[in-house]
N, C-alpha and C positions, 0 to 999 in steps of 0.2 A: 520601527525598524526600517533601515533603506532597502528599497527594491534592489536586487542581487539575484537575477537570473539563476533557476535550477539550471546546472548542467552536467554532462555525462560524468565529469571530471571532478565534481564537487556533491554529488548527492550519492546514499546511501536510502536503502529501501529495509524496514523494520517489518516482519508480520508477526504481529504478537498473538499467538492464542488465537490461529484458525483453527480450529478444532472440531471435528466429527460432533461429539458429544453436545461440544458450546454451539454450535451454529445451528442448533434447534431450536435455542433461544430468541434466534433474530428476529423481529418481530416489525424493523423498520423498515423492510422492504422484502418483498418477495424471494423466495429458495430461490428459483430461477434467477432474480435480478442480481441479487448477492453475490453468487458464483461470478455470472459475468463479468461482474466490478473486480472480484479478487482474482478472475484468470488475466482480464487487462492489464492491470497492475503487473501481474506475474510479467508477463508480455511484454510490457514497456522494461523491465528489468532484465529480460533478456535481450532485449532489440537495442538498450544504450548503457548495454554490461556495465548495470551499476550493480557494487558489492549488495549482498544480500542475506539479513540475518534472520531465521526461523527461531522461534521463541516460546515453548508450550508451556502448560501446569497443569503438573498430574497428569501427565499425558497416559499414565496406564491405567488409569481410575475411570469415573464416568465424563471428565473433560476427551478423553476419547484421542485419537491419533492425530496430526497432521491433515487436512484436507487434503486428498487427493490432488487437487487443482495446482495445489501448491507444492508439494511435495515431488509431484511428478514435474512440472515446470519449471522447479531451479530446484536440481538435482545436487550441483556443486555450492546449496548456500550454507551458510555454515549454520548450522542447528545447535543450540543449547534448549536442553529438557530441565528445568526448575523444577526442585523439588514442593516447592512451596510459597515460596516467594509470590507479594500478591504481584508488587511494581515491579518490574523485568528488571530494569536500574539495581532492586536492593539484590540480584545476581551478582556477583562477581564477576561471570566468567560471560555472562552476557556485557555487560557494561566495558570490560576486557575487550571482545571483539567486535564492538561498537567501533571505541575507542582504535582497535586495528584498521581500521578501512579507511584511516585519516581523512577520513569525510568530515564536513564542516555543516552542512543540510541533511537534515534526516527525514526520510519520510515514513510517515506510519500507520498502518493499518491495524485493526484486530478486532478481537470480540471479546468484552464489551466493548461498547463506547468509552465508558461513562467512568470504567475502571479499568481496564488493559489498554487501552488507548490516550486517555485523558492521565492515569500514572503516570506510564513512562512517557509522555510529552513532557509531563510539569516539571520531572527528574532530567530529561534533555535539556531542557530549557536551562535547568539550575546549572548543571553541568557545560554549560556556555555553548549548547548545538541552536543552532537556527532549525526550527522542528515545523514540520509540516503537517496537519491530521489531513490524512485520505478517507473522507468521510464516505465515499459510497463503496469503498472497498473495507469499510466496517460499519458492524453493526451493534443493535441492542436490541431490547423489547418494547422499548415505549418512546415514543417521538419527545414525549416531554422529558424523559430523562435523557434519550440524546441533545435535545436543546437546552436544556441545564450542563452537561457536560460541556460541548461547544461553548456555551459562555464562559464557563471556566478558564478554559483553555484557550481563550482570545484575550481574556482579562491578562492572561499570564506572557502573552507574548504569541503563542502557538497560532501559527498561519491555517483556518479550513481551506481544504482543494479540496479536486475531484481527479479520478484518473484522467479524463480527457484535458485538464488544468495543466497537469503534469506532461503529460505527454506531449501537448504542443510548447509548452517551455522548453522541453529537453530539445523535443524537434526543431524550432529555431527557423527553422526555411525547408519549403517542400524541396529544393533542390539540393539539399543534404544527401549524404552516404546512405541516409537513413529511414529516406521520405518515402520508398517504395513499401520497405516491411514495416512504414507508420501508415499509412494508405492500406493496409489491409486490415492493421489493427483495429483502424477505427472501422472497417468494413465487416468485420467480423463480431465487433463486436456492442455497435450501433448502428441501426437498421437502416438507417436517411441516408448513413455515409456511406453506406453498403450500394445504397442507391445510386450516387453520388460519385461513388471511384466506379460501377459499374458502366455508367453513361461517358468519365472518364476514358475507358477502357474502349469499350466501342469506340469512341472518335477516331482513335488512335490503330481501329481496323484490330483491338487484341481483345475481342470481348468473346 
């Protein structure tokens, strides 16, 4: 696949199945770390208003509600609740409002890796989307079935990132409309850089 710059105008943002219930599951990285990755994400989605689709199963069962993090941070995304469906793709009405956001790049987070995540990439893919996995803004319970998944989904076309990947794609140059509430992102939500726009900020007599 040729390199084709993420941008505000061409990506879409996928969270498939954050879930209260599923996210006790995670097992590849820290509660703490997890959250942060998936409020980032949220963040980079509201800071380069790319469309944005929430995607549960079972949400009233023990998969559990929407994460907070998420729910409360993009307020205006459009939510489909499946009843059942494992792959978000065999939705309808998710694959519908996919398909609305005439996005061409989709980026995707969720929980699992290995099946909410690795699914509907492989179904994106089929469906002729340039698919991105946001691997630190999803998780699983065991490193080696995340690294089994990830193969999969490279074999298949499917690009691994990271939120900070993304975000300096979308970002483009610190002198953008965008570089101030990207500078805080990553202050907020990586410690170094926090460091980093703080000594920024001092120089500048605004610290």
């Amino acid at each position: 696949m040729s390199y084709e710059r993420l941008t505000a105008e061409n990506a879409a943002v996928l969270f498939v199945d954050h879930q209260t219930g599923l996210a006790n599951g995670v097992q590849t990285q820290t509660p703490a770390d997890f959250l942060n990755n998936v409020k980032a994400l949220v963040t980079i989605a509201q800071i380069y208003k790319l469309p944005a689709i929430v995607t549960t199963s079972a949400a009233e069962g023990p998969n559990g509600p929407v994460l907070p993090v998420v729910a409360q941070g993009l307020p205006d995304a459009t939510v489909v609740h499946r009843p059942g469906e494992i792959n978000a793709f065999d939705n309808a009405d998710f694959a519908a409002a996919v398909k609305a956001t005439g996005r061409k790049k989709l980026l995707i987070a969720g929980i699992s890796t290995e099946v909410c995540v690795a699914f509907a990439a492989l179904a994106a893919r089929e469906a002729g989307y340039d698919v991105y996995a946001v691997l630190d803004a999803s998780g699983t319970w065991s490193k080696l079935v995340e690294e089994a998944a990830v193969a999969r989904m490279v074999q298949a076309g499917v690009v691994p990132i990271t939120w900070v990947a993304v975000g300096a794609e979308l970002l483009g140059h610190w002198q953008s409309a965008t570089g101030e509430a990207h500078a805080r992102l990553m202050g907020d939500h990586l410690p170094f850089a926090g460091n980093i726009y703080a000594s920024f900020l001092a120089a500048k007599g605004q610290a």
